[in-house]
C-alpha positions in Angstrom: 12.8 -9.3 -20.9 10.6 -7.7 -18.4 12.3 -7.5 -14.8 10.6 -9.8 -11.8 9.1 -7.4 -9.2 8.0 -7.2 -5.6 4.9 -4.9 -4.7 4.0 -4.8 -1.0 0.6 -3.6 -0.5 0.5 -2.4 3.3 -2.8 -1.6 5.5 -3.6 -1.5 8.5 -6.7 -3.8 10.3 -8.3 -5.3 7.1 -10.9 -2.8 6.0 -11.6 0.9 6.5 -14.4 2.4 8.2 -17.4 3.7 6.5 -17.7 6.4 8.3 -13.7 7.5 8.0 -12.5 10.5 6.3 -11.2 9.3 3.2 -7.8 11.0 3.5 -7.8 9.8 6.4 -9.0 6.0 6.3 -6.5 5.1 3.0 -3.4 3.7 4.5 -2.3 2.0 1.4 1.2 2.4 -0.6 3.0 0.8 -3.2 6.5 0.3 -2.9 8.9 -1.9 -4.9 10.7 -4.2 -2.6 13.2 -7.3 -2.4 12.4 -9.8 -0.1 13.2 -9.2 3.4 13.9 -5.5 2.6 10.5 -3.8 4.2 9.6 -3.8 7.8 6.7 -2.2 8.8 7.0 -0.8 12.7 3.8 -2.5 14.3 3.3 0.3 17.1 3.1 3.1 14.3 2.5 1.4 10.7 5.7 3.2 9.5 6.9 0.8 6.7 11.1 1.3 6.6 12.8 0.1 3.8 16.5 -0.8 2.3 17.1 2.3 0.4 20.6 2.0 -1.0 23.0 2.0 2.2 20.4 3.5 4.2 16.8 2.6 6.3 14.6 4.7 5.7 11.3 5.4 6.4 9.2 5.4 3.1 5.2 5.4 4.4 3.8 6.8 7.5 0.2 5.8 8.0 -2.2 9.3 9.2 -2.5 9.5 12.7 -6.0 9.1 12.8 -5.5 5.4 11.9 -3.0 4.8 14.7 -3.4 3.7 18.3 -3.9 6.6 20.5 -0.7 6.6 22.2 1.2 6.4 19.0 -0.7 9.1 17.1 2.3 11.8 18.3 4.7 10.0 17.4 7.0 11.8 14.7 8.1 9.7 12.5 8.2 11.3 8.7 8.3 9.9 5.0 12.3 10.3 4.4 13.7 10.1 8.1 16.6 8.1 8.1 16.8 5.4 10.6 20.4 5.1 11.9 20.2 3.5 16.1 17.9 2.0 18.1 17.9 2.0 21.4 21.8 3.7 20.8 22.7 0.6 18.4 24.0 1.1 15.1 21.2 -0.5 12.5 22.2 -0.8 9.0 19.8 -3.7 7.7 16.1 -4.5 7.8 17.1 -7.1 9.7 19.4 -5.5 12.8 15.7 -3.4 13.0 13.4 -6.1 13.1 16.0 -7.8 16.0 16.3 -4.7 17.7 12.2 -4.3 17.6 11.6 -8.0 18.8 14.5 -7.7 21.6 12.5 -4.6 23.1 10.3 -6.1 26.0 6.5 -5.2 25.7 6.6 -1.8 27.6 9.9 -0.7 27.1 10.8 2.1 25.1 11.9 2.0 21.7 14.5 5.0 20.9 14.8 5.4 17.1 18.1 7.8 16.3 17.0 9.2 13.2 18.1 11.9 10.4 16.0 14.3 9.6 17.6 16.7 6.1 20.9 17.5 8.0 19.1 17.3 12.0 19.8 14.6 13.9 17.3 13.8 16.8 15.6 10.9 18.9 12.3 9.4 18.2 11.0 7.8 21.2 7.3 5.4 22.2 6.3 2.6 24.2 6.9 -0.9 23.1 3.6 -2.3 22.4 1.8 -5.8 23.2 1.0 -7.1 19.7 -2.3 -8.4 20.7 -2.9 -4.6 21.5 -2.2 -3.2 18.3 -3.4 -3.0 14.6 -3.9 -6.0 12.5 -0.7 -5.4 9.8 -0.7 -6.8 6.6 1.7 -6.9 4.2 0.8 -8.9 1.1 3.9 -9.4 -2.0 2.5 -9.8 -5.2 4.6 -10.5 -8.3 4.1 -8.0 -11.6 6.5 -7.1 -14.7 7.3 -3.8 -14.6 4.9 -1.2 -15.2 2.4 -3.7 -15.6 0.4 -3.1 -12.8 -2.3 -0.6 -12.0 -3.5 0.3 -8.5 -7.5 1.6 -7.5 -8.0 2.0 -4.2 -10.9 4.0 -4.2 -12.2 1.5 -6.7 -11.1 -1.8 -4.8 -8.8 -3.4 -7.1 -5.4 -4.1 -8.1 -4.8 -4.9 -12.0 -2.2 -6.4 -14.1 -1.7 -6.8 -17.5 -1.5 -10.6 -18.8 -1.3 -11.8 -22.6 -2.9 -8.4 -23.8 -5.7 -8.5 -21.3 -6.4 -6.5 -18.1 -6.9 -8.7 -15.5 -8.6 -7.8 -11.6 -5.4 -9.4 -9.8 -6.7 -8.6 -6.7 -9.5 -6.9 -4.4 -8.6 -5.0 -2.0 -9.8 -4.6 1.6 -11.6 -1.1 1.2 -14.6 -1.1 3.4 -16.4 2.1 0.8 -14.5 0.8 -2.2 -16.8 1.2 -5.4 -17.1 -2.3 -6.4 -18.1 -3.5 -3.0 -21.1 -5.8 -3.7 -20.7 -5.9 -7.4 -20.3 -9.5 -9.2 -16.1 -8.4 -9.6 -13.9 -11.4 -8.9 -10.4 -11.7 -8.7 -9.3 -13.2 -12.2 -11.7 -10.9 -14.0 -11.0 -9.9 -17.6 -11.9 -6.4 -18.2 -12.3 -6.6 -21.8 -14.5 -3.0 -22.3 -15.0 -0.2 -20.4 -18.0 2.4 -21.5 -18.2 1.0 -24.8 -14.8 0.6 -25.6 -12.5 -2.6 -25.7 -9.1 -2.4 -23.6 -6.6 -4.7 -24.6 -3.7 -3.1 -22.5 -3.6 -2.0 -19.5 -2.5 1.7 -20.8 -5.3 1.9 -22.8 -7.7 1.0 -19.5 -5.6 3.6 -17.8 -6.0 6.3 -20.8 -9.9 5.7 -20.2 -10.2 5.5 -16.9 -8.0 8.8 -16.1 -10.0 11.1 -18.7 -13.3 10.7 -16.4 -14.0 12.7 -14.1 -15.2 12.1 -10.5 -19.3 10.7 -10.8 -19.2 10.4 -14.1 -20.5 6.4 -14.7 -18.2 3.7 -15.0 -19.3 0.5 -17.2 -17.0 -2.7 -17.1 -17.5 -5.7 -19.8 -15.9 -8.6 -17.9 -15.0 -12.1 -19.0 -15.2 -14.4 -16.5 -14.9 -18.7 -18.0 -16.1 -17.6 -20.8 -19.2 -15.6 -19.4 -19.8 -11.8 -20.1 -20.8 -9.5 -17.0 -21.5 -6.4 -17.0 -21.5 -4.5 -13.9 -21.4 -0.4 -13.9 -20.3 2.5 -10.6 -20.1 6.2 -10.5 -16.1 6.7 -10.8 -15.3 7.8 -6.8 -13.3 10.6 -5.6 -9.5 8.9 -5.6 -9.0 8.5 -1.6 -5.6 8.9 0.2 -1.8 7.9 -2.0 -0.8 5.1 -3.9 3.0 6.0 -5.0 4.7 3.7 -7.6 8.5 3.7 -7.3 10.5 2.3 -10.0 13.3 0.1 -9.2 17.1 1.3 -10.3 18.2 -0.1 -13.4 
């Protein structure tokens, strides 16, 4: 029996400029979590997770989508988060209370470990009404059975041998912007050929190359829709983890 599992799907404000670089503008990451196990630091994005014994710092958003005074801030993918503020931390939890007993304007000290270096992250405690709109959005999925496009603007699953648009996504230059897709969508062909399963989609999807056209059939109460996109250039890093067995 397939395992239940948590996706957090973390951005920051709710859509990405047009006119962004697309490295740049994707701040988007899957990463398998338990409830309560994922806290995503509001001043810089960072999202820091229950890894094991440790907190550690799993997504770093680009500095280009980051408030000004936080775009220095060096906080890495990896760094392990051990004080705040000269207080041992072990849980998600002893983070977020350490973050919400910081007034707005004091200084947040993060003791981190860096490979075998120890060293002292430090910025400003921000006023939330200052800083990015977070959102951090848990979806349920058995394993494997989902499918992230960012570029594309959709999250899929696989349900009773059918691939399924579980969700759109909030990207501003996202392919299907303006096209008659709905969340609850069956995808039921692509260029000609029928998908039953999300790896078959996948198999499809991944031997195109970047502008070459993209043709859903889509099943929506009982209606067929077609609707068609150049495939775009993939934009910024959607990483699956899978959880321990």
């Amino acid at each position: 029996m397939a395992r239940l599992l948590l996706l957090a799907l973390i951005s920051l404000g709710s859509t990405f400029p047009a006119h962004a670089d697309p490295a740049q503008a994707d701040s988007m990451k899957i990463v398998r979590l338990s409830p309560g196990d994922g806290f995503p630091i509001p001043e810089t994005g960072a999202l820091v997770v229950k890894d094991g014994t440790d907190l550690t710092v799993r997504f770093v958003p680009p500095a280009g989508s980051r408030p000004e005074k936080y775009k220095s801030v060096d906080l890495q993918e990896g760094d392990l988060i051990l004080l705040v503020n000269g207080k041992r931390v072990k849980t998600v939890e002893d983070l977020k209370k350490a973050h919400a007993g910081t007034p707005v304007g004091g200084t947040l000290k993060l003791g981190i470990q860096r490979d075998q270096e120890m060293m002292i992250v430090s910025f400003e405690k921000g006023d939330p009404k200052d800083l990015p709109r977070m959102n951090m959005r848990i979806v349920t999925s058995d394993d494997d059975g989902t499918r992230v496009l960012p570029a594309v603007g959709v999250m899929l699953v696989e349900k009773k041998k059918s691939v399924v648009v579980e969700k759109i996504l909030p990207v501003e230059t996202s392919a299907v912007k303006g096209l008659d897709v709905k969340e609850g969508d069956v995808i039921v062909a692509m260029n000609g050929t029928g998908v039953a399963s999300l790896k078959a989609f996948v198999d499809l999807y991944d031997g195109l190359a970047v502008g070459d056209k993209v043709e859903w059939k889509t099943r929506r109460s009982g209606k067929e829709i077609a609707v068609s996109f150049p495939k775009p250039k993939p934009i910024g890093r959607v990483i699956m983890r899978r959880d321990p067995q």
